[in-house]
C-alpha positions in Angstrom: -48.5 126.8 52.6 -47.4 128.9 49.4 -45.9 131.3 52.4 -44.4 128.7 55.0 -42.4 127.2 51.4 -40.7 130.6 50.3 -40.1 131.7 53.8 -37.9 128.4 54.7 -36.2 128.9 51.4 -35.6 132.4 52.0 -34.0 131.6 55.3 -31.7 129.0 53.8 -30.6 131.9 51.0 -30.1 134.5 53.9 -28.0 132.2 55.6 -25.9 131.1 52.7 -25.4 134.6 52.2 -24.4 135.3 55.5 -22.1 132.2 56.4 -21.1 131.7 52.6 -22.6 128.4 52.1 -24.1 128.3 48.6 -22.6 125.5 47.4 -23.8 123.4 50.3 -27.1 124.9 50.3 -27.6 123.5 46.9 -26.4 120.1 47.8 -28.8 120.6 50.5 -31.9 121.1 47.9 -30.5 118.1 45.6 -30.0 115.5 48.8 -33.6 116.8 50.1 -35.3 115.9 46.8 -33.7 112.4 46.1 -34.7 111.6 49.9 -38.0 112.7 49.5 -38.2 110.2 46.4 -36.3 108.0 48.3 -39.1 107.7 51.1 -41.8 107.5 49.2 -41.2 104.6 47.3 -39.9 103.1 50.5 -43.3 104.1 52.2 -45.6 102.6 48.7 -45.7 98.7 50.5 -46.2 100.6 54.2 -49.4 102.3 52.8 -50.4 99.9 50.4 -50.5 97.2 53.3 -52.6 99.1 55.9 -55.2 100.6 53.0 -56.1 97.3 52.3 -56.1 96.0 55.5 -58.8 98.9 56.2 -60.5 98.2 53.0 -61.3 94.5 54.7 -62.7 96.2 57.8 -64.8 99.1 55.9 -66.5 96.2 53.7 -67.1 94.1 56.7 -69.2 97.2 58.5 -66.5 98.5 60.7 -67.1 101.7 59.4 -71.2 101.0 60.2 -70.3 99.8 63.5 -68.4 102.9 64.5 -71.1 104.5 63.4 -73.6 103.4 65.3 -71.0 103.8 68.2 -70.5 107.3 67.5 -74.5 108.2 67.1 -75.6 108.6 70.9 -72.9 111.1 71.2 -73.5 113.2 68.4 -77.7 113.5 69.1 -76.6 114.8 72.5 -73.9 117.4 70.8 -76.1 118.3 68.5 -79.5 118.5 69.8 -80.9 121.4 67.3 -80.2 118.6 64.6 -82.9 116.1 64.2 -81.5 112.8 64.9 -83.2 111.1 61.2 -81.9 114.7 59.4 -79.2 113.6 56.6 -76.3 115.9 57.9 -76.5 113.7 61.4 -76.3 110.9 58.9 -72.8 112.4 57.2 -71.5 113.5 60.3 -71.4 110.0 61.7 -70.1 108.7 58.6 -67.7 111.5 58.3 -65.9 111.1 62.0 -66.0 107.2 61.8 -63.8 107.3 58.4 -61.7 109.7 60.0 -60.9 107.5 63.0 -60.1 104.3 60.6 -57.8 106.7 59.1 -60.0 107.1 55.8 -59.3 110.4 55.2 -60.5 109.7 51.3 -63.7 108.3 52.6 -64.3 110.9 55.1 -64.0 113.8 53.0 -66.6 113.3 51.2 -69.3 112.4 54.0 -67.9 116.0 55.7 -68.5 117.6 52.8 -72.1 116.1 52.5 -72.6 117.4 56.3 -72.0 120.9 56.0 -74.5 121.0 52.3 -76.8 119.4 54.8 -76.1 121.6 57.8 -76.3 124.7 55.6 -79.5 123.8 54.6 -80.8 124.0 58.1 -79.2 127.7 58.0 -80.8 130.5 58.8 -78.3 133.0 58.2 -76.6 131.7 54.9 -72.3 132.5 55.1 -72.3 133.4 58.4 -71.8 129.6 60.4 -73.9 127.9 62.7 -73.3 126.6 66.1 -73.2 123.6 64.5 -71.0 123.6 61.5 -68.2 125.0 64.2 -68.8 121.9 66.3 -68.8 119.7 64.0 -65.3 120.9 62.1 -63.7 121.6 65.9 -64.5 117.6 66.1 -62.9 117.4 62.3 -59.9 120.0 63.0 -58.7 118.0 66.4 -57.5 114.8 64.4 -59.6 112.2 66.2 -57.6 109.3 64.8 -57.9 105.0 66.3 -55.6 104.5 63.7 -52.0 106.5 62.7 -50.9 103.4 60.3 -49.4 106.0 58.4 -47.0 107.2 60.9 -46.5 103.5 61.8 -45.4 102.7 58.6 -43.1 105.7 58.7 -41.2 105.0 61.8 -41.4 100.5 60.4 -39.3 101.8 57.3 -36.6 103.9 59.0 -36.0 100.7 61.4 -37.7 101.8 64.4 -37.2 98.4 66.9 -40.9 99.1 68.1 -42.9 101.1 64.8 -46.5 100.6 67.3 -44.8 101.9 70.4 -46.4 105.5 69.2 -50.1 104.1 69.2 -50.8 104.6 72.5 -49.7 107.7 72.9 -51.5 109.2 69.8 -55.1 107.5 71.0 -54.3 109.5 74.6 -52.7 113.1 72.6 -56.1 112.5 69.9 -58.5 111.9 72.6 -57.4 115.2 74.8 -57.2 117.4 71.3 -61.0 116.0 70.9 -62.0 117.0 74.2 -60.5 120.0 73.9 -62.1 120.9 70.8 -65.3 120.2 71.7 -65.0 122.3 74.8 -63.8 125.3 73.7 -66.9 125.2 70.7 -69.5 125.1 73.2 -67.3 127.5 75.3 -66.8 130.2 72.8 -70.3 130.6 71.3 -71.4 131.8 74.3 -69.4 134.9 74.1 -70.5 138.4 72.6 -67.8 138.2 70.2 -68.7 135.0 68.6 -72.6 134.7 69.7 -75.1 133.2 66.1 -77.2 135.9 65.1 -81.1 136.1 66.6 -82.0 134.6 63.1 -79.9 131.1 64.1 -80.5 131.0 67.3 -84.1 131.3 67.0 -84.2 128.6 64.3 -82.0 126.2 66.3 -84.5 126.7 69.7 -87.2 125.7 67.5 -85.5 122.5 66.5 -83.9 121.4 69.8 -85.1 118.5 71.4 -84.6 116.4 73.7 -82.5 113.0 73.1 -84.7 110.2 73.4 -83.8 107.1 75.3 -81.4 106.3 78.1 -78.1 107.8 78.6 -76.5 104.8 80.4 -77.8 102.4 77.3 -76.8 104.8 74.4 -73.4 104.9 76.0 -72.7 101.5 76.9 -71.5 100.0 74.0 -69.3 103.6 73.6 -68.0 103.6 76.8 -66.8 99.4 76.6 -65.5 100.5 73.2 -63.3 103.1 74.7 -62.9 100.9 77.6 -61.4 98.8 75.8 -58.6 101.4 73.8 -57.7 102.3 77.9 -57.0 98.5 78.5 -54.6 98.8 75.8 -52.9 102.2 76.5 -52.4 100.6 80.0 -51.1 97.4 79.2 -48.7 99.3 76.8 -47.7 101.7 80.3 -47.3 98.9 82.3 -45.6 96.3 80.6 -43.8 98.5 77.3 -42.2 96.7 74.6 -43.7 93.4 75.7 -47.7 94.3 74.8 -47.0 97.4 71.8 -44.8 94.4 70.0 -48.3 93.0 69.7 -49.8 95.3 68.6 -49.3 95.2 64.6 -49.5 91.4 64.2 -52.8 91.4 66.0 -54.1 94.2 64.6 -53.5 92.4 60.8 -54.8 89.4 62.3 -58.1 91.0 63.9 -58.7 93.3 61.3 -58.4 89.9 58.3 -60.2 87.8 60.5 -63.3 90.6 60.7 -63.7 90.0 57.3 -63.8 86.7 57.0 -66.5 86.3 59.6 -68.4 89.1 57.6 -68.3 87.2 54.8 -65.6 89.5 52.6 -64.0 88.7 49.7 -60.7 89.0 51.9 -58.5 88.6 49.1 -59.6 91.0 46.4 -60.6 93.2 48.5 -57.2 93.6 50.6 -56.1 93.9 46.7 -58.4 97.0 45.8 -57.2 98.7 48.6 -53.9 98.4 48.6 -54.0 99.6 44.6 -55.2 102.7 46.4 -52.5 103.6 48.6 -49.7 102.4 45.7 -51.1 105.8 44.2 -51.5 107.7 47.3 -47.8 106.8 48.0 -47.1 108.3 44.5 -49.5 111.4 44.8 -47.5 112.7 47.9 -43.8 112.6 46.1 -44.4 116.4 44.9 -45.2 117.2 48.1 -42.5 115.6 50.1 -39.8 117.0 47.4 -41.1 120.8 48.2 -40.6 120.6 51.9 -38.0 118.1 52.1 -35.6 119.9 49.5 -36.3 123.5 51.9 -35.9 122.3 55.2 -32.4 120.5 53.2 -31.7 124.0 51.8 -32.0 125.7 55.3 -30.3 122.6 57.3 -27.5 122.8 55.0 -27.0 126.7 55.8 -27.1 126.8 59.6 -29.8 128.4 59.6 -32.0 125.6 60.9 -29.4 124.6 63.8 -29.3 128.8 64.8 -33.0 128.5 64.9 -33.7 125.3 67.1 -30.6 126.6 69.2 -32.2 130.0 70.5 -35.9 128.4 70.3 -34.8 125.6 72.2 -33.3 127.5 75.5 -37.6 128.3 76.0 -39.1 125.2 74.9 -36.8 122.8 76.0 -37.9 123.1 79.6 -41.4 122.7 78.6 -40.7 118.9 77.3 -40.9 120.3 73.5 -37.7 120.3 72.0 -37.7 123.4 69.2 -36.4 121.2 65.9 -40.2 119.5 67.2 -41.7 123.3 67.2 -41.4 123.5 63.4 -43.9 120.5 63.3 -46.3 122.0 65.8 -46.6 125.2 63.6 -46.7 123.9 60.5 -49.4 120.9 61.2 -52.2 123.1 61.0 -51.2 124.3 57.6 -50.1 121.3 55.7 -50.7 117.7 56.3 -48.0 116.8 53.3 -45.7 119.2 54.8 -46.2 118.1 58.2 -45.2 114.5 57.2 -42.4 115.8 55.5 -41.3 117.2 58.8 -41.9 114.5 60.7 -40.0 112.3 58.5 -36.8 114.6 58.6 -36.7 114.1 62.3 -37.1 110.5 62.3 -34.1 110.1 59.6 -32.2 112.6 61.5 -32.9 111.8 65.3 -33.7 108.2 65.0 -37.7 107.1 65.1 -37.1 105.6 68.5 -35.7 108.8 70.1 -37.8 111.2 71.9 -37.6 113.5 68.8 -39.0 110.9 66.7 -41.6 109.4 68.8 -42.7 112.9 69.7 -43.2 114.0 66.2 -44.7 110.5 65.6 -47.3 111.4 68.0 -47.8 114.9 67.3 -48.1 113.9 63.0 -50.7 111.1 64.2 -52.8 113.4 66.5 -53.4 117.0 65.0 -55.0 117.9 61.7 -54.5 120.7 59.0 -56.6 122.9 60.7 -56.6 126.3 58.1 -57.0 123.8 55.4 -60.2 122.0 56.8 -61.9 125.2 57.8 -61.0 126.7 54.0 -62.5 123.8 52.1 -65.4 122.8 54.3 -66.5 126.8 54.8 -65.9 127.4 51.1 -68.0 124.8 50.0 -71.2 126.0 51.2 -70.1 129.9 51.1 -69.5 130.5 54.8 -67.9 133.7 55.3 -68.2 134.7 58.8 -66.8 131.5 60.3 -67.3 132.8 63.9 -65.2 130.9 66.8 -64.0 127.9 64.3 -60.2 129.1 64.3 -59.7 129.3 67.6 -61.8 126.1 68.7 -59.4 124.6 66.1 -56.3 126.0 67.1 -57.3 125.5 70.7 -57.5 121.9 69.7 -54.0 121.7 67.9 -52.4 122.8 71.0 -54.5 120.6 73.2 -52.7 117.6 70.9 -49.1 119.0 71.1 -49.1 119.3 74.8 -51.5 115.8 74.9 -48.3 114.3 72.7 -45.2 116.0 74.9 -47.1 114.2 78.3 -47.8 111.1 76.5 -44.7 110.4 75.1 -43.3 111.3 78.4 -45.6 109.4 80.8 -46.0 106.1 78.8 -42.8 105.7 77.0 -40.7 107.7 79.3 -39.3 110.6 76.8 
């Protein structure tokens, strides 16, 4: 990220240099800042209100139910893993934070998995078959719930702020897929084969899921079921069913926790305290990006960039002031936002710029910065196929986003 900041400022300075802008280039770095305060603050109610609607749900069981969902699945990924073995406990707890968007919560739990997962290691720093599985899972943004982004788009007046849910459960789901398949893919090449030591420890492991298929995956598969319903009642009748959307989902998601028995009220409260600070925490980070990409914007340099980019990518369905987000999601999820809120301030959050970069912020994950913190905390040097199961996954998501956006809400 230290790279990505000083080469867009470095551009801007070039530019100014060459077109003899540096007065504007400043301006540029001084608008850029007071916007990124700007959106922040305008953001703190956004985030506040969906944190503590999630709050609700996570001490009513949703994330236990998920859970459970999530459990037949992952003893059938991950057969060398005993099924009662803590790290399958963490994973499951890991992925269903990450899909109610509690990317505090999940953390934690993913951290818990690899200390777990490394302890079943035979080869300590080099990684197992299974730590790349489980972070290609991590990496490819499996997300039920981009409240974030919908929040985003609510504040800068977007006529629909759900219309992008849809698309991001069908661009999340295909990155998923796609991660999955290219881990079990890649392993099995010379390159990126475990050593004998792994292997041999895994084989001894390995067993056989118990139980029925069919009745492990029932309740998974009518879960999922259900999430198609909705993506095709939002592709069938548009405005009309995604205008539904947010009021039910605060009325579902309250009225969980009343049945549960939740203290609904302080509990929504203790939440939203949370994301009051996490709308704070990010200002630094919006300031950085947003006061470059001003600096650069304000040169020319960004409008020569997306100009010659865009003659190749343009045909493709990905406009290029888009491309800047597809390359820099994998490096910074702060500066990714960032991005993505330029373009929906400068395109509109209902144009196909915005509701691309909607999608795209809602269904990829910082994949360098995943890999770096999950590897270093259990030593893993030799990370094997995990790049390029994640980076396989990130461009799964961006072209998963340019045909959703296209197919459901006709960008």
């Amino acid at each position: 990220m230290n790279l990505v900041f000083f080469a867009i400022v470095a551009l801007a300075f070039g530019f100014a240099a060459l077109d003899g802008t540096p007065a504007e280039v400043g301006q540029g770095a001084l608008d850029g800042a007071r916007t990124a305060v700007e959106l922040a603050i305008g953001l703190v109610g956004y985030i506040a209100l969906f944190l503590g609607l999630v709050k609700v749900v996570e001490e009513a069981g949703g994330l236990a139910f998920l859970a459970r969902l999530i459990r037949p699945v992952l003893a059938r990924l991950f057969p060398e893993i005993p099924p009662d073995h803590p790290a399958m406990g963490a994973m499951v707890m890991n992925m269903a934070a990450n899909a109610l968007g509690l990317g505090n919560a999940a953390t934690p739990f993913g951290l818990k998995a690899m200390k777990e997962l490394d302890a079943l290691n035979a080869e300590k720093g080099t990684a197992t078959d299974a730590m790349v599985l489980f972070l290609a899972i991590n990496t490819s943004g499996l997300a039920l719930l981009p409240t974030g982004i919908i929040g985003l788009r609510a504040l800068k007046g977007s006529a629909d702020p759900a219309a992008i849910f849809p698309t991001t459960l069908a661009a999340t789901g295909l990155s998923t897929a796609v991660g999955i398949v290219a881990a079990l893919a890649l392993r099995r090449l010379p390159p990126f084969r475990a050593p004998e030591a792994q292997r041999a420890a895994d084989a001894a492991r390995r067993r056989p899921p118990e139980g029925s298929l069919l009745a492990d995956l029932l309740p998974l598969g009518a879960f999922l079921g259900g999430l198609v319903a909705l993506v095709a009642a939002v592709y069938v009748l548009g405005e009309r069913a995604s205008a539904w959307i947010i009021p039910a989902l605060i009325f579902g998601m309250l009225l969980v926790g009343v049945l549960r028995g939740v203290r609904v009220y302080e509990t929504f409260v203790s939440g939203a305290r949370e994301g009051f600070s996490l709308a704070v925490t990010i200002i630094p980070y919006l300031v950085a990006i947003l006061s470059a990409v001003g600096m650069l914007r304000a040169s020319g340099g960004l409008d020569r960039i997306t100009g010659f980019v865009g003659r190749f990518t343009e045909p493709l369905g990905l406009p290029a002031e888009v491309l800047s987000l597809a390359l820099l999601r994998p490096l910074s999820g702060s500066g990714a936002f960032a991005i993505t809120a330029e373009l929906i301030e400068t395109h509109g959050p209902d144009s196909t710029i915005g509701l691309l970069a909607s999608t795209m912020n809602g269904s990829t994950e910082t994949t360098f910065y995943v890999l770096a913190v999950y590897f270093g905390s259990v030593g893993v040097v030799r990370i094997r196929h995990a790049v390029w199961a994640g980076l396989l996954a990130d461009l799964a998501g961006v072209v998963g986003s340019v045909l959703a956006v296209r197919l459901l809400l006709g960008g």
